[in-house]
C-alpha positions as CSV (number, residue, x, y, z in Angstrom):
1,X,0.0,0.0,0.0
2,X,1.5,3.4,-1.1
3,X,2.3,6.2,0.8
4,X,2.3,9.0,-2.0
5,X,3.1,13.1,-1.1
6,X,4.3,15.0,-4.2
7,X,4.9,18.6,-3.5
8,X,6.9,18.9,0.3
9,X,15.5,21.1,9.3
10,X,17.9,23.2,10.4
11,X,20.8,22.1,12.7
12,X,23.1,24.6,13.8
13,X,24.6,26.8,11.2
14,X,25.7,30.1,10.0
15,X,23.5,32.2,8.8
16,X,24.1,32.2,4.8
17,X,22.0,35.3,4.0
18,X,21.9,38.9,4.9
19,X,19.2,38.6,7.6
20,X,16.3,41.1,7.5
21,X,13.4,41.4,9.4
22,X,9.9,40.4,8.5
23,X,8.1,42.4,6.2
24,X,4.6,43.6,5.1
25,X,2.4,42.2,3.0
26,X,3.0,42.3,-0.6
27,X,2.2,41.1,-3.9
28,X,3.1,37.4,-2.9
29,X,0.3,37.4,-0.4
30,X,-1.8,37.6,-3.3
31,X,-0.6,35.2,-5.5
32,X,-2.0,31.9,-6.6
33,X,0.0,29.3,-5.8
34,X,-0.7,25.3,-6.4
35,X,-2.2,23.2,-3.9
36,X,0.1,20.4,-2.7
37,X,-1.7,17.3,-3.4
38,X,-3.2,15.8,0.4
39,X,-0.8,13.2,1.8
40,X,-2.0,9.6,0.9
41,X,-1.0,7.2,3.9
42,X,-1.4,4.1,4.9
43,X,-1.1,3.2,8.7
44,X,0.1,-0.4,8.3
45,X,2.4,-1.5,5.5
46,X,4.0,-4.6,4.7
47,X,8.0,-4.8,6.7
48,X,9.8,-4.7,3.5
49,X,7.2,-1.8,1.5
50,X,9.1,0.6,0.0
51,X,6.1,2.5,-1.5
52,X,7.5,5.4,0.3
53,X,7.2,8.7,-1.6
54,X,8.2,12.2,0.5
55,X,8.0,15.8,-0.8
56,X,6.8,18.9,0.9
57,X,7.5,20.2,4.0
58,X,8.9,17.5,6.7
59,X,9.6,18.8,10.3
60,X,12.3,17.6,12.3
61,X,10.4,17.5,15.6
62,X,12.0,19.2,19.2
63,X,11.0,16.9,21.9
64,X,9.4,18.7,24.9
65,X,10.2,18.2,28.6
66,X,8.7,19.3,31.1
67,X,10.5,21.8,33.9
68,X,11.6,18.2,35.8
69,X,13.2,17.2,33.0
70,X,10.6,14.6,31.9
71,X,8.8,14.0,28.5
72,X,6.0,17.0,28.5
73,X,3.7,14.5,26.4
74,X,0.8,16.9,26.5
75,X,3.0,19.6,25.0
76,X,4.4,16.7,22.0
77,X,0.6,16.1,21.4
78,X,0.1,20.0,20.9
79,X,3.3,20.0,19.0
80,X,1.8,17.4,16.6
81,X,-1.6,18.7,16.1
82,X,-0.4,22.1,15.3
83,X,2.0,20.5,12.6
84,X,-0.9,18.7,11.1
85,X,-3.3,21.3,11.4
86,X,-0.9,23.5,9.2
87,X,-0.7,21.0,6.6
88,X,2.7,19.7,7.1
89,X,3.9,16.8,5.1
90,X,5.7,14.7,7.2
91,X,7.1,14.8,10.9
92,X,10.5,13.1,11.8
93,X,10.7,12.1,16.0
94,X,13.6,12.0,17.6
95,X,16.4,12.9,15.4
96,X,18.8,15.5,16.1
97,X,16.4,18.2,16.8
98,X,14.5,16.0,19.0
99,X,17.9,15.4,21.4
100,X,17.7,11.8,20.0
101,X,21.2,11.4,21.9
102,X,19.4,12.7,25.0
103,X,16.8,10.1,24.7
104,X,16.2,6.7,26.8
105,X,14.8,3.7,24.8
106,X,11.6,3.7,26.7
107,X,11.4,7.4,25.8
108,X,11.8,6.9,22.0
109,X,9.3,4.7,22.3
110,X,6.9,6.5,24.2
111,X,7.5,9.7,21.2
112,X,6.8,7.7,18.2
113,X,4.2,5.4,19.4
114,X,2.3,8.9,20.3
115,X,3.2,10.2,17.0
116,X,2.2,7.3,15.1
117,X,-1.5,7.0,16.9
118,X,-2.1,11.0,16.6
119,X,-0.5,11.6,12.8
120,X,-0.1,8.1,11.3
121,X,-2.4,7.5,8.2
122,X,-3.0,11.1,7.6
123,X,0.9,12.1,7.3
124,X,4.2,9.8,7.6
125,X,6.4,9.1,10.4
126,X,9.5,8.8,10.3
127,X,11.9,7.6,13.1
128,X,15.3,8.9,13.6
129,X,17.4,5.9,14.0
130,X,21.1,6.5,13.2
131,X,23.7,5.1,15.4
132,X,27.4,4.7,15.3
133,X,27.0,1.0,15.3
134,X,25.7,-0.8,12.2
135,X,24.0,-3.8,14.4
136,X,22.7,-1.0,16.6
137,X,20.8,0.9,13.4
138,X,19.1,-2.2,12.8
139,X,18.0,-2.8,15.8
140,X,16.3,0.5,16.0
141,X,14.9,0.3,13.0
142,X,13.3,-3.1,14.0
143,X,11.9,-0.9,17.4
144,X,10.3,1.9,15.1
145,X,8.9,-0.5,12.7
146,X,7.4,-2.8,15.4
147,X,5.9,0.6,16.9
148,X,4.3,1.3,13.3
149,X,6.8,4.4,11.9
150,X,6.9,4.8,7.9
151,X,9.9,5.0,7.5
152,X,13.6,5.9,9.2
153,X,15.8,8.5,9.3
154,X,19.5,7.2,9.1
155,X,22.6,9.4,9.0
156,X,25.6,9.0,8.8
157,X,27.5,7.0,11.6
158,X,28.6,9.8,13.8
159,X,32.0,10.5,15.1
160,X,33.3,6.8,13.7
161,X,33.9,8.7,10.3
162,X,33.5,5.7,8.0
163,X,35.2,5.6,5.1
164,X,33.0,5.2,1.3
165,X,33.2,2.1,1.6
166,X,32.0,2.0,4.9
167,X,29.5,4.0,4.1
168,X,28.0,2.2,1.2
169,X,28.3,-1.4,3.7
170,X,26.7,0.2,6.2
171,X,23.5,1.6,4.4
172,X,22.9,-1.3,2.4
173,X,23.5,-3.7,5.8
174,X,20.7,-1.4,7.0
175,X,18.3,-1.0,4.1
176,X,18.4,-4.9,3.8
177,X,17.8,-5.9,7.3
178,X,16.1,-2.6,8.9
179,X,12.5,-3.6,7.6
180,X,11.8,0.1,6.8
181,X,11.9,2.3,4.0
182,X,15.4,4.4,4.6
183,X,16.1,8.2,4.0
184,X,19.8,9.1,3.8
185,X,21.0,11.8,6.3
186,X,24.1,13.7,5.5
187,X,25.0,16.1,8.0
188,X,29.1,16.5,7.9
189,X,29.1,19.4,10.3
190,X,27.7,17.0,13.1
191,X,29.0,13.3,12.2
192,X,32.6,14.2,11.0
193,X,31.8,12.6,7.6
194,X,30.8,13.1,4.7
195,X,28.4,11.2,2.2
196,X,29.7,11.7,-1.3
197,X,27.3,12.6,-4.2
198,X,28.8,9.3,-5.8
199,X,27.6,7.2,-3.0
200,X,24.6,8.4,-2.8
201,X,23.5,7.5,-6.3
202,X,25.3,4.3,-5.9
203,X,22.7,3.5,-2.7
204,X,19.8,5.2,-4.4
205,X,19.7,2.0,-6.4
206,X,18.5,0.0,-3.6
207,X,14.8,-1.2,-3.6
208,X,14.8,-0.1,0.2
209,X,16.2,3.4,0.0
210,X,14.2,6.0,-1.0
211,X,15.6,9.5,-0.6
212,X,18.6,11.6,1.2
213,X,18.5,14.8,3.5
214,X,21.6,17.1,2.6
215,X,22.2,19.2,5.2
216,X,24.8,20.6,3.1
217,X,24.4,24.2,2.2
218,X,26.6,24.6,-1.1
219,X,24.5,24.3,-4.0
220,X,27.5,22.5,-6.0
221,X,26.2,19.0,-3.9
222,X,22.7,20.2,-4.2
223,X,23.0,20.2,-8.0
224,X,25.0,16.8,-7.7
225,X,22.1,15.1,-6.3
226,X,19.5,16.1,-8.4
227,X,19.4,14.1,-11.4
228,X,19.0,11.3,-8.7
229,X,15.6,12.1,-8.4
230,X,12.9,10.0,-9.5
231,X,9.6,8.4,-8.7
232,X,11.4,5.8,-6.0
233,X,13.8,8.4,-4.6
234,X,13.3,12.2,-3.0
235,X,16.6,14.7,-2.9
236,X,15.1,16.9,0.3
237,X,17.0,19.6,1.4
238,X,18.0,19.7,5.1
239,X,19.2,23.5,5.6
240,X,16.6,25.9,6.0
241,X,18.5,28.7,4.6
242,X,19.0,27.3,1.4
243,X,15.8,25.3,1.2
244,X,13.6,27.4,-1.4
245,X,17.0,27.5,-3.5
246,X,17.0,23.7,-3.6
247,X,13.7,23.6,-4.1
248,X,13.2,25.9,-7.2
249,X,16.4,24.2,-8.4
250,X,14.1,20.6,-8.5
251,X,14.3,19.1,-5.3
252,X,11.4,17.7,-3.7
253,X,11.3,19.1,-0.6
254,X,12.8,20.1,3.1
255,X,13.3,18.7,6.7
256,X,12.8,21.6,8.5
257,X,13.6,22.9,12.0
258,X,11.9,26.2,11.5
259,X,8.9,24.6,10.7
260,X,8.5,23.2,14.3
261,X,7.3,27.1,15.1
262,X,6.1,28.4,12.1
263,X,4.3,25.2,10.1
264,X,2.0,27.1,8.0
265,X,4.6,29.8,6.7
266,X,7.2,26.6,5.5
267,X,4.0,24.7,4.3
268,X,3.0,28.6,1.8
269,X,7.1,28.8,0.8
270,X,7.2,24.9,-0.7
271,X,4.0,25.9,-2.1
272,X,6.0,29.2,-3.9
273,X,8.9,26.9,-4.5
274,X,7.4,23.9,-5.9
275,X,5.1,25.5,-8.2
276,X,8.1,27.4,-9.8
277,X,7.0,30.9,-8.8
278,X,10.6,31.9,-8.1
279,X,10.0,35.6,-7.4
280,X,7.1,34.9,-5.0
281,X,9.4,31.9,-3.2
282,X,12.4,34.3,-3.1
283,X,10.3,37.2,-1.6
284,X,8.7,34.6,0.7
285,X,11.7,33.3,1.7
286,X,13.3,36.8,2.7
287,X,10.9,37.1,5.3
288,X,12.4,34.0,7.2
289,X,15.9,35.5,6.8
290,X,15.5,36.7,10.5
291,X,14.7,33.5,12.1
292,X,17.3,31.3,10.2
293,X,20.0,33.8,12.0
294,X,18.3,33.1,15.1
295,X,18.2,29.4,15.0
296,X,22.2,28.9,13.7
297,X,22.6,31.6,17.5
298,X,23.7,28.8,19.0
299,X,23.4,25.0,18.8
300,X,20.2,23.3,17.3
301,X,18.2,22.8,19.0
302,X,18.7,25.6,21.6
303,X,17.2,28.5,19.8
304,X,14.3,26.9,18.1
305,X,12.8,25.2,21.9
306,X,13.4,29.1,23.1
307,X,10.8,29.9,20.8
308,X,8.7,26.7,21.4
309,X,8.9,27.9,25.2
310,X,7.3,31.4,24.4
311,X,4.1,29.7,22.6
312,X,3.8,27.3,26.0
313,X,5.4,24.0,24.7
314,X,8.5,22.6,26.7
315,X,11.1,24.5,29.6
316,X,14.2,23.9,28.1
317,X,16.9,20.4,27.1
318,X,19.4,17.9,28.7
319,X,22.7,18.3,29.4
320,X,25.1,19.1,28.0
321,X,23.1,21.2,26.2
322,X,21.3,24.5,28.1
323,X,18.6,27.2,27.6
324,X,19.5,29.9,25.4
325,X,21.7,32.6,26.7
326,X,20.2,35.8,28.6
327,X,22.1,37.7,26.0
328,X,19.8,36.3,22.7
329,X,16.3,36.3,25.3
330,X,15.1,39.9,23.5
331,X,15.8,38.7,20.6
332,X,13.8,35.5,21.0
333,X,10.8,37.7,22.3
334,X,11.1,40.2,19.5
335,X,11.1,37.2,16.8
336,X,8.7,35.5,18.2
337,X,6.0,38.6,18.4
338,X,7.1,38.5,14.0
339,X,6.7,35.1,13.8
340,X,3.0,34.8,15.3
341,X,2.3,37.5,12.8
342,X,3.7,35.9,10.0
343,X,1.9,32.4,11.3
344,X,-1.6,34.1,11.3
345,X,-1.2,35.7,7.2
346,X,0.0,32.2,6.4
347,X,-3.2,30.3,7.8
348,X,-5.4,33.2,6.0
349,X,-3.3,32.9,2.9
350,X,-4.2,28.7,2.9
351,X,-7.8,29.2,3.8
């Protein structure tokens, strides 16, 4: 049974752009722009499916606690409905904006088997799952398909830094044996390696892997992974910054960070993107240049649970990580007075 979305995440970063604040309305508030076609999902699916198909907007979900430290699952649940009430395309629990590294077993479990009973058959689930261990990536991908995830986000083995070779056993070990369709996720500024264009399209051939996040901002590996695409594999961006770039440049999509607080803004900007309308997406797109400075302030994801803290959802992460700096908390409450602003044209813009 097919899960099909034609149309659809920030870690830390630099910002790449000359940030500028949010403006006024303008002549892209009135544009026509293409609906995305509604997500069609399927709740169960056969182990070895790999009718996986992801485009759109797909946010990389922070994971709330409460002030004790504990899972806030009323504040996940909100977190979840407001991404699906904004028409987001796909949700990814526990990877690295979600602390994954942070997270107990029982606690991962807890996450997606919420997710998957609140989202699943309207919108897939993926499950971050990348370890540093082969054996231990197939064993969590076992976990997320037993707790009825769509699909798994795998990057690449941190901190080991794997060779090519290494690289191409490893994926393959786990698109074989995981029992779940597989996303690629190349993040070299966290893992300390590298997934080479060429190894991508040499593991875009197998039956079980079905697209790649490049979290990559240079448009050189953008362009080297697009004529990759097809029907049976996505090329999503993974840096917000860059995102409506990749996107009007033919990829299919983003995993987003800044969509965990503004869902129906990065939902309108794939719309501009994916439809072609360059000066629309581009003028969009300038609007957000303020908040993907904020969220590269410091490490992801310390900026982006500030501002999920303001709108009531979550108090703060584990250790080693901590609460944004007093020095960046104006900021955060100046940003996040645009940002509810820019949230409400959005959802009038989609009605």
């Amino acid at each position: 049974m097919a899960v099909a979305m034609r149309g659809g995440s920030l870690r830390s970063h630099g910002c790449q752009h000359t940030c500028r604040p949010f403006r006024a309305a303008s002549k892209i508030d009135r544009v026509r722009t293409p609906n995305l076609p509604a997500p069609r999902h399927s709740a169960r699916r056969p182990a070895t499916s790999t009718a996986l198909q992801l485009s759109g907007c797909i946010t990389a979900l922070a994971t709330p606690f409460t002030a004790a430290g504990d899972i806030d699952l009323p504040a996940w649940q909100r977190l979840l409905q407001e991404q699906l009430d904004a028409g987001i395309h796909g949700v990814v629990v526990a990877g690295s904006t979600g602390e994954a590294a942070a997270l107990f077993d029982a606690e991962f479990d807890t996450l997606l088997r919420s997710a998957v009973e609140q989202v699943g058959g309207r919108i897939p689930v993926l499950a971050g799952t990348g370890q540093s261990n082969t054996a231990k990536t197939i064993e969590a991908n076992r976990r997320a398909a037993a707790l009825g995830a769509d699909g798994v986000l795998v990057v690449t083995p941190p901190y080991v830094r794997p060779t090519q070779s290494g690289l191409l056993a490893h994926f393959r070990a786990v698109a074989d044996e995981g029992r779940l369709p597989v996303v690629l996720y190349n993040v070299p500024g966290r893992t300390g390696c590298d997934l080479a264009a060429e190894t991508c399209g040499e593991l875009s051939l197998h039956p079980n892997i079905v697209g790649i996040k490049e979290a990559r901002a240079d448009a050189e590996r953008m362009n080297a992974l697009l004529p990759l695409r097809r029907k049976e594999f996505a090329v999503l961006s993974g840096d917000d910054p860059t995102a409506a770039r990749a996107m009007l440049a033919g990829a299919d999509g983003i995993v987003s960070v800044a969509s965990n607080v503004v869902p129906n803004a990065f939902r309108r900007l794939c719309q501009l993107a994916l439809g072609g309308d360059a000066d629309a997406a581009e003028e969009f797109d300038a609007r957000l240049h303020a908040l993907y400075h904020f969220l590269g302030i410091e490490s992801n994801p310390i900026p982006v649970k500030a501002l999920l803290a303001l709108n009531g959802i979550g108090h703060g992460l584990r250790l080693p990580l901590q609460p944004l700096s007093s020095a960046h908390a104006a900021e955060a409450q100046r940003l996040h007075a645009d940002i509810i602003q820019l949230e409400q044209r959005s959802r009038i813009l989609a009605a």
